[in-house]
C-alpha positions in Angstrom: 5.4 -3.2 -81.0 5.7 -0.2 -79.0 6.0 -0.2 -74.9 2.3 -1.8 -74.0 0.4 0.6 -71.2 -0.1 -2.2 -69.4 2.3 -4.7 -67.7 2.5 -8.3 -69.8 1.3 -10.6 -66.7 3.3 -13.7 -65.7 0.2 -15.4 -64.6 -3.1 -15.0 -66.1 -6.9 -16.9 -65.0 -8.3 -18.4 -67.9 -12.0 -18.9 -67.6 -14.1 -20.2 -70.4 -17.3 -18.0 -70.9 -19.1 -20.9 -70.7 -18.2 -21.7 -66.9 -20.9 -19.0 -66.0 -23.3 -20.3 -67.2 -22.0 -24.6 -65.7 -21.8 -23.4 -62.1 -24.9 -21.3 -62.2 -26.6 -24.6 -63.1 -25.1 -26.4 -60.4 -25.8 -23.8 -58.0 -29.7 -23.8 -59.1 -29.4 -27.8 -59.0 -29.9 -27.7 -54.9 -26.3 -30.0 -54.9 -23.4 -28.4 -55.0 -20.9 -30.9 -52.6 -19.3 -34.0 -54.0 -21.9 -35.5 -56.9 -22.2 -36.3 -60.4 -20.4 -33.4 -61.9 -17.4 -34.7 -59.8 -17.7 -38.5 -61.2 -18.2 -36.9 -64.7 -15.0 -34.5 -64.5 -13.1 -37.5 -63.2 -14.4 -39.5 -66.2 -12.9 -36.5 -68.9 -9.9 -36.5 -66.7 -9.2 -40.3 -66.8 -10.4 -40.8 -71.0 -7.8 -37.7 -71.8 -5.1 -38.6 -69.5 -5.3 -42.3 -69.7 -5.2 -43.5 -66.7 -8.8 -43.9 -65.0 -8.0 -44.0 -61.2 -8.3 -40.6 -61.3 -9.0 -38.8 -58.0 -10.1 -35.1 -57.5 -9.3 -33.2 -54.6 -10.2 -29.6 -52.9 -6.4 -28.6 -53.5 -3.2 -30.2 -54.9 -1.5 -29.6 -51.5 -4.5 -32.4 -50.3 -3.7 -34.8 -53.0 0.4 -35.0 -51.5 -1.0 -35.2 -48.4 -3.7 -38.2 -49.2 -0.8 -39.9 -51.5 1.8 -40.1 -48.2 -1.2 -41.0 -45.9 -2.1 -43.6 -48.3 1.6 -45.5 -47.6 1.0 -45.6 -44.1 -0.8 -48.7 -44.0 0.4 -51.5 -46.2 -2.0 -53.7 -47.2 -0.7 -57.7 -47.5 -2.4 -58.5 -50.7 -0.5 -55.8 -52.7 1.3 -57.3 -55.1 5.0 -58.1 -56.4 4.1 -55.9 -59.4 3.1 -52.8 -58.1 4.6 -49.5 -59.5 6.3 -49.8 -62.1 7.4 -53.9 -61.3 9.8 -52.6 -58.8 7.7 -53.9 -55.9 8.7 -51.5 -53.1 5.4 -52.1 -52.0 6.1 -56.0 -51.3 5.8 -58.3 -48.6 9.2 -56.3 -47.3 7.5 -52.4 -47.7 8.0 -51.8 -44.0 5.3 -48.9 -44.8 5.6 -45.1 -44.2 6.1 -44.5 -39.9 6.1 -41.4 -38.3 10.0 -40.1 -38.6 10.8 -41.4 -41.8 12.5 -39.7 -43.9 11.1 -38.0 -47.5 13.9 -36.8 -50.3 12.3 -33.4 -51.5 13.7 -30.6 -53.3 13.5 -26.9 -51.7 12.9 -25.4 -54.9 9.3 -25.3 -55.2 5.9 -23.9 -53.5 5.4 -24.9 -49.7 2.5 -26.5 -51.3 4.8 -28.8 -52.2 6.6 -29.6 -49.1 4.3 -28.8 -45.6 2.3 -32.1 -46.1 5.5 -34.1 -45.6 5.8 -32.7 -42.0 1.7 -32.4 -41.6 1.9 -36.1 -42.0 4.8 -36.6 -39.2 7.2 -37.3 -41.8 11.1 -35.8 -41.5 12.2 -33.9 -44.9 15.8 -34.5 -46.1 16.5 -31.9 -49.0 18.0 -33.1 -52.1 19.9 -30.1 -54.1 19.0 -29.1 -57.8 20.2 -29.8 -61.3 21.0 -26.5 -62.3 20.8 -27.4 -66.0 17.0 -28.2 -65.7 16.3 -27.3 -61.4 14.7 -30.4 -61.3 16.1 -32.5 -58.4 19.9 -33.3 -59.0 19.1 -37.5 -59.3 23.1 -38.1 -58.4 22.3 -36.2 -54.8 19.3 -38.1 -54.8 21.1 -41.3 -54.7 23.5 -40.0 -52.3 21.1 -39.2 -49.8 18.9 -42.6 -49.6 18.9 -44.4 -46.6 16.7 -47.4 -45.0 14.8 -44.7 -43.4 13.9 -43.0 -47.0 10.3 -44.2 -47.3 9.3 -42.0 -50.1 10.3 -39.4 -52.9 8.6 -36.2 -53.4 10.1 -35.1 -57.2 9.1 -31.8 -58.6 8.8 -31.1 -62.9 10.0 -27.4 -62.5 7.6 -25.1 -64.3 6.6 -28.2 -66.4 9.9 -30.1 -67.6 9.3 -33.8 -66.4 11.8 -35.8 -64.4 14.1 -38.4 -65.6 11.9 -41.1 -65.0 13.5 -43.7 -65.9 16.8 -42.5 -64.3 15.0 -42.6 -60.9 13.6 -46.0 -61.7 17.0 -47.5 -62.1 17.8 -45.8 -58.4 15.3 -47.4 -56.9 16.1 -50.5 -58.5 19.0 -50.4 -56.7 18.2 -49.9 -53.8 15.8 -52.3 -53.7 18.5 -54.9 -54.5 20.2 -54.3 -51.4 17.5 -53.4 -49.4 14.2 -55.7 -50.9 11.8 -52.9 -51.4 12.6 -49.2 -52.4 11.1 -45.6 -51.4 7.5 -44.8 -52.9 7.7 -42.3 -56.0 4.9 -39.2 -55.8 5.4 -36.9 -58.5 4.3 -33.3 -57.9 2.6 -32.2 -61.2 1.4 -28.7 -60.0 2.9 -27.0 -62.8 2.3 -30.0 -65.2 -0.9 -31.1 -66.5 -0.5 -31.7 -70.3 3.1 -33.0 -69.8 4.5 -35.5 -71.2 7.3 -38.3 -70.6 8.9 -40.3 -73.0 5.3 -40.5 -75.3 2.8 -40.5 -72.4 1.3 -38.5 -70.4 2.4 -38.0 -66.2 -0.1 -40.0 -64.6 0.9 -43.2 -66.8 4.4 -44.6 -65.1 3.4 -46.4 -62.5 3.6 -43.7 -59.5 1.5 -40.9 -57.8 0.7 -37.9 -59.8 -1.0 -34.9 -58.5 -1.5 -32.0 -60.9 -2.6 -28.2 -59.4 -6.2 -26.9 -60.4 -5.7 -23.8 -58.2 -6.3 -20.0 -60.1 -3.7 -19.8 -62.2 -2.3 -22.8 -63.7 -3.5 -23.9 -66.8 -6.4 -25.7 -66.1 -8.3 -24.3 -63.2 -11.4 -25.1 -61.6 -11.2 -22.0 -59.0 -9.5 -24.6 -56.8 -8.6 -28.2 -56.5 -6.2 -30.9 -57.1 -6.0 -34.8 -59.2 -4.3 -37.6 -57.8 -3.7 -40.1 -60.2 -2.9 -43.7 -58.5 -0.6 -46.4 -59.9 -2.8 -49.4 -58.2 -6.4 -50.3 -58.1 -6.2 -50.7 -54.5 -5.0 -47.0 -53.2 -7.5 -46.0 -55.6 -10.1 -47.2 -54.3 -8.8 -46.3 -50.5 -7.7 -42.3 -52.0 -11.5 -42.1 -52.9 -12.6 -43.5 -49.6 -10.1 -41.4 -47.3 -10.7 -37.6 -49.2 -14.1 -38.2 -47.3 -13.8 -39.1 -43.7 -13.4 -42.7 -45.0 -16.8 -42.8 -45.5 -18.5 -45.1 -48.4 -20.8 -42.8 -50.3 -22.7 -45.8 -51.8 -26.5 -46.9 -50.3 -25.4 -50.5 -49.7 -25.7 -51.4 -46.0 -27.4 -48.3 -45.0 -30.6 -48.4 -42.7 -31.0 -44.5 -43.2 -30.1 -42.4 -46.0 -27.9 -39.7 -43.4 -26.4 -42.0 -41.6 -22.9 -43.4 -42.9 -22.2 -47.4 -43.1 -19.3 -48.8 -40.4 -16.4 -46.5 -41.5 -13.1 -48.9 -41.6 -10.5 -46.5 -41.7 -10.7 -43.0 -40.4 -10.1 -40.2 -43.8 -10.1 -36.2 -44.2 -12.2 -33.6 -46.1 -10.2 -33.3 -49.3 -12.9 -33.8 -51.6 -13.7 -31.5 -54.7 -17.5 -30.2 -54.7 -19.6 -30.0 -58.1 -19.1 -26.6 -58.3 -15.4 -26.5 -59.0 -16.1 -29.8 -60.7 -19.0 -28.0 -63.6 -15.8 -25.1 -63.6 -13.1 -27.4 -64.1 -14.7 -29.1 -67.0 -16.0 -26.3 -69.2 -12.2 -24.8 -68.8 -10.7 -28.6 -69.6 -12.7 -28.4 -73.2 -9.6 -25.4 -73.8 -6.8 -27.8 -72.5 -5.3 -28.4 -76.0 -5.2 -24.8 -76.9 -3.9 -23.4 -73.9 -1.2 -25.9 -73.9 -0.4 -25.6 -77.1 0.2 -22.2 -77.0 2.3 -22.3 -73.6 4.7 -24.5 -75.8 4.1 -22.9 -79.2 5.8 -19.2 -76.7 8.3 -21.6 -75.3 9.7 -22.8 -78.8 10.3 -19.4 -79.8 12.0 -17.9 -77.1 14.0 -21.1 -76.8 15.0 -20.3 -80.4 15.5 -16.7 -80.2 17.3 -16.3 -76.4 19.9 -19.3 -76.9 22.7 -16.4 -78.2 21.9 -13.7 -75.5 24.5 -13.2 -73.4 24.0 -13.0 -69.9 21.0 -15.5 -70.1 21.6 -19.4 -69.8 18.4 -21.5 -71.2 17.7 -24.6 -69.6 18.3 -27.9 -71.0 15.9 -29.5 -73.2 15.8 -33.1 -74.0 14.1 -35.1 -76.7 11.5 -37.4 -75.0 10.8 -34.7 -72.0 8.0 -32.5 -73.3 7.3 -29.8 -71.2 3.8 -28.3 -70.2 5.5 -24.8 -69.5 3.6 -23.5 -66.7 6.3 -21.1 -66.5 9.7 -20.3 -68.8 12.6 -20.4 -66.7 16.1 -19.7 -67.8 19.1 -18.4 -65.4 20.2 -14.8 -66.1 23.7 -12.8 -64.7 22.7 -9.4 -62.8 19.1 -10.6 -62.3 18.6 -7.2 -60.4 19.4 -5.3 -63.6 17.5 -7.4 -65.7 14.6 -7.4 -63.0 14.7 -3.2 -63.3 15.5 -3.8 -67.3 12.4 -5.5 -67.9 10.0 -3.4 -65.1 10.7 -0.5 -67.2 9.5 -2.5 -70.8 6.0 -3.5 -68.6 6.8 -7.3 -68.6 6.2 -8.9 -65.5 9.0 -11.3 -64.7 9.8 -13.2 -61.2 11.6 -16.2 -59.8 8.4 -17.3 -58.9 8.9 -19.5 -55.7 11.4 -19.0 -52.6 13.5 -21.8 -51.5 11.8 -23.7 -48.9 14.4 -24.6 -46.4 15.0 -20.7 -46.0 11.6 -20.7 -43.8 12.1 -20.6 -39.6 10.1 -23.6 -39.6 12.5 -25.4 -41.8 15.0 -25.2 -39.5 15.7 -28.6 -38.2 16.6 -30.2 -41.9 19.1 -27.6 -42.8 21.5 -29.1 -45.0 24.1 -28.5 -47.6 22.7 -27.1 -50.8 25.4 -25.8 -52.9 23.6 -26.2 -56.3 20.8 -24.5 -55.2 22.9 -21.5 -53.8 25.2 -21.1 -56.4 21.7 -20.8 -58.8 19.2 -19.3 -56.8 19.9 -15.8 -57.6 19.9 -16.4 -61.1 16.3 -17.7 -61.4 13.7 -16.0 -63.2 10.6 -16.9 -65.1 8.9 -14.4 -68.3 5.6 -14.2 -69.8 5.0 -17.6 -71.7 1.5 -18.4 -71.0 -1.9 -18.7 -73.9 -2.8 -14.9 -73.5 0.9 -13.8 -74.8 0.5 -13.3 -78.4 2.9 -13.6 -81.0 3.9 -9.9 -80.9 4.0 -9.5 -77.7 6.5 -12.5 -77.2 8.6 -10.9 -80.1 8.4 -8.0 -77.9 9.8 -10.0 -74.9 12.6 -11.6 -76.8 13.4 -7.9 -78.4 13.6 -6.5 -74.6 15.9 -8.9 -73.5 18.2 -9.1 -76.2 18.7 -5.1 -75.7 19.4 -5.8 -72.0 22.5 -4.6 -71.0 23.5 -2.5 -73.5 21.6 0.5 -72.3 19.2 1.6 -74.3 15.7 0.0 -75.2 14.9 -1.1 -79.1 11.2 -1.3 -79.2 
């Protein structure tokens, strides 16, 4: 194809022509907080995904936050085989206290990161795998300590976590230590994933996936936790509403709220987003399909480029590719290479530890800053059609060599 007039976008809204009409209804229905449509999106959310203790939020950035405020308070009926049979949560779990310590990568959104320290919580950064910038799980080890209450793991631009790899850790740990930190997977770029057969959401953790504008899936805004325990279910959709119980029983008048037990936040989603989120869900297969269908080929036709480094791919790790990431020498030549073809390309998010308010958990990173510079994501996403992505892959291939092959 010839150089488009346009720019090929990284990042794209998808919004199903049938939304329109879904919130319009909801906005004539006279209820447009938290109500049915939110009870019937968790419903699609739970049958597709498999697991029903399915929470909806007003932002993924509230889901991390509910999920650490949820450890705060250990309960003494939770059982020996909570998450995963590893029992961190035990009649040992000392619970999350303000100062403890969460393992977090800095590669990733602050979305990711600023409800550790909005819950009182101290960060302690782990440094990347550059093969796949998910979390390096040897540094991981390294850096856990009786004051590491929880992990906060990141699947970079889709590509899940070794799961299992971090279960072993933490059995470890919890050998020596009889309980082990809590597990909250960040999902933002991940909704469709899957790990080792099943869906995210289904290995015995936290899981929040992103709703927000321009992931896969959006519903304007809003977030999913998906909990590992019947309990912190039941409390996450207690607590994303002032604590309150949203049920008639034991109320004398239909405003006023029953005794509230335990004090919770606004992070609830609102039947508006809800009615979005679901007409735009009825697309998930295709949208997903087609992020990996663009993956597949570029992963076939970049591997002999030189100058560009593809990450690692793994059977049993299927990716939801949010974004296609590979590493790339002279990323300011390739960044002017590919402005001048119109193809939009980025690293996509800045380290967090490089932030002023970071300062006090500076650490060593040297993965991270031997690969941060290398970083950048293209076009992958359901509007990039076949000749456009041929287009891509002919672009880069001619990088370097001066002159453009369209």
């Amino acid at each position: 194809m010839n150089k488009p007039e346009q720019s090929i976008p990284l990042f794209k809204v998808y919004m199903n022509p049938s939304a329109k009409d879904a919130a319009c209804e909801v906005l004539d229905s006279g209820y447009i907080g938290q109500g049915p449509k939110v009870d019937e999106f968790e419903k699609q959310l739970g049958d597709y995904f498999g697991n029903k203790k399915v929470v909806t939020t007003n932002a993924g950035t509230s889901a991390l936050h509910l999920a650490l405020h949820l450890l705060k308070k250990p309960k003494e009926n939770w059982m020996e085989d909570v998450f995963q049979g590893i029992a961190f949560i035990s009649h040992n779990w000392p619970g999350i206290q303000e100062g403890d310590e969460v393992l977090a990568t800095a590669l990733t959104c602050t979305a990711s990161n600023w409800p550790i320290v909005a819950n009182g919580l101290k960060i302690k950064w782990v440094d990347i795998d550059p093969t796949t910038l998910n979390m390096d799980l040897e540094d991981l080890k390294r850096k856990m300590t009786p004051k590491t209450k929880a992990i906060i793991g990141v699947h970079w631009g889709g590509y899940p976590l070794d799961l299992d790899k971090i279960t072993d850790i933490r059995v470890e740990f919890k050998k020596e230590h009889g309980w082990a930190p809590a597990l909250i997977e960040d999902g933002a770029h991940s909704i469709g994933t899957k790990y080792k057969g099943k869906y995210l959401g289904n290995h015995g953790n936290f899981v929040m996936n992103s709703l927000q504008a321009i992931k896969h899936i959006t519903a304007v805004d809003g977030g999913i936790l998906y909990c590992p325990h019947d309990e912190l279910y039941e409390r996450a959709k207690l607590l994303r509403w002032y604590g309150i119980d949203r049920s008639p029983k034991g109320r004398t008048d239909f405003r006023c709220e029953a005794d509230i037990e335990e004090w919770g936040f606004k992070f609830h989603m609102n039947d508006l987003c809800a009615a979005i989120g679901m007409e735009n869900f009825k697309s998930v297969d295709t949208i997903i399909s087609k992020h990996k269908s663009n993956a597949a080929y570029y992963d076939e036709n970049l591997k002999d480029v030189k100058g560009v480094t593809l990450l690692k791919r793994e059977d049993g790790f299927e990716s939801a590719f949010w974004i296609y990431t590979m590493l790339v020498d002279d990323r300011p030549s390739f960044y002017k290479h590919m402005k001048e073809c119109n193809i939009t390309v980025s690293q996509v998010h800045e380290r967090n530890d490089k932030h002023s308010c970071m300062a006090e958990f500076k650490s060593e990173l040297p993965n991270l800053d031997k690969t941060i510079g290398n970083i950048v994501s293209i076009p992958v996403g359901w509007w990039v059609t076949d000749e456009e992505r041929n287009y891509i892959v002919n672009c880069i291939r001619n990088w370097k060599y001066g002159r453009f092959t369209y």
